[in-house]
Structure formats: C-alpha cells, structure tokens
N, C-alpha and C positions, 0 to 999 in steps of 0.2 A: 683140317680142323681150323675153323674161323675162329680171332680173334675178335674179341668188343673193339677192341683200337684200331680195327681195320674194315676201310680204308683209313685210314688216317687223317685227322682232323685237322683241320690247315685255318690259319685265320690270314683275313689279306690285309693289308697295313695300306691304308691311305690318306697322303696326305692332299689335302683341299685346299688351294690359296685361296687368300682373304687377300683382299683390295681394295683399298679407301682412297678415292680422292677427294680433294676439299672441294664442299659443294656440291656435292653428288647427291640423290636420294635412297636408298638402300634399293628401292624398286627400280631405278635405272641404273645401279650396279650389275643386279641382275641381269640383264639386258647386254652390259660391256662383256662381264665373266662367260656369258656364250661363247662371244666374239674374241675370247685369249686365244692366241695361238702359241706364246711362251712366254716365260717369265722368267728374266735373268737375274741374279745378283750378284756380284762380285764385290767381294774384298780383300783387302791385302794391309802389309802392316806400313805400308811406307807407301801407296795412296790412298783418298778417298775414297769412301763404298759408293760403289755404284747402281743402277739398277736400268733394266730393259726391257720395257713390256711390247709386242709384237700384238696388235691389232688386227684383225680382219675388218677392214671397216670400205669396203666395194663400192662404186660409184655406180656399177648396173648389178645389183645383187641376182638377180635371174629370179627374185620373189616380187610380185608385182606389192606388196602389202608392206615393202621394207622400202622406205626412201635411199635416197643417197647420200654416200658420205653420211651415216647417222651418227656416227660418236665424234662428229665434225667438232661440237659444241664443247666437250670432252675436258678437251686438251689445252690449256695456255699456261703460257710459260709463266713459272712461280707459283701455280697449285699444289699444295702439299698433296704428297703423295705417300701411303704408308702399304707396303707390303708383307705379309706374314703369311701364316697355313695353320690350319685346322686339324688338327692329328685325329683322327679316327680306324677303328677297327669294322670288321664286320665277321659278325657271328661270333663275337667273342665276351664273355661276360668280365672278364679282366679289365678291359679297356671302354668298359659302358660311358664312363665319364670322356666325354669331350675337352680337350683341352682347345685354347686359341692362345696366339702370341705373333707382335710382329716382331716382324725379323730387322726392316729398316725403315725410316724414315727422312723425306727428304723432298726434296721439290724439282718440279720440272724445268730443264735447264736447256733443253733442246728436244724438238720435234723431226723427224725424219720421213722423208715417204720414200716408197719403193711403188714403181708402177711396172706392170707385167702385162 
C-alpha cells in the first residue's frame, strides 16, 4: 500500500553568496561570481575577522573569447569589500521569501597569487 507521503518530499536549502566590491557594477560582479572558487571567513573572539576569496582568474584561459588576467582590474588594496549569502530554498512554499544579509565587511589588505 502507497502512501501520499511517499517518496518523501525533501526541500534543498541553498545558500548563494553575495559579493560587493567597491566599484564594481552588478553586471561584472556577475562575471567575478563565475570565477569563485571559495570563500573564506573566519572569526574569533580575540582576533580580527578575516576573509579569503580564491579567484580563477587564468592568464591562458583555453577560451579564445576570455582575455587574460580578466579580474586583473578587480582587485587593489583598500576596496571595500562586503561578503554575505542569500538563503534560499527550492520547491518549498515555506521559504518562498528570500532573505539576504552580509555576514562582513571590510577592505582589501593583501593580494596573493598562486601559479600552477
């Protein structure tokens, strides 16, 4: 005998980060938010919050149509920077409202590259 509640209804909870640099235009935000590969925060009660965003940003991307180094322009030290997320559901009428909120704010204090 089937149940109405089977299978069983599952909702997936996702959260979406939001990323603001100063300066930026929400259309080439777009563009960086591709190009995340992680996004760190850390805090503690007894240091500064910190934060670490991890870029793809390739100098021969293998797309003949993407230049190099394109978030080259991105990045300098002392642009505010505000990270948060986007809480959403899917398929769930409980959670139809969208929330947003940042989580920190703060400015760019060093740049790192890694080459591979």
């Amino acid at each position: 005998m089937k149940s109405e509640n089977y299978p069983p209804k599952s909702d997936n909870y996702v959260a979406l980060p939001l990323l603001y640099i100063e300066g930026q235009s929400s259309a080439k935000m777009k563009f960086v938010m591709e190009d995340i590969v992680q996004i760190i925060v850390e805090e503690s009660l007894h240091l500064p919050a910190m934060f670490t965003i991890v870029i793809r940003n390739d100098y021969f991307s293998g797309d003949k149509d993407e230049r190099e180094w394109k978030h080259q322009d991105l990045l300098e030290i002392g642009k505010t920077v505000k990270i948060g997320f986007s809480a959403s559901t899917t398929e769930s009428e409980e959670f139809s409202e969208e929330k947003k909120d940042y989580l920190i704010e703060g400015e760019i204090t060093a740049i790192e590259t890694h080459f591979t």
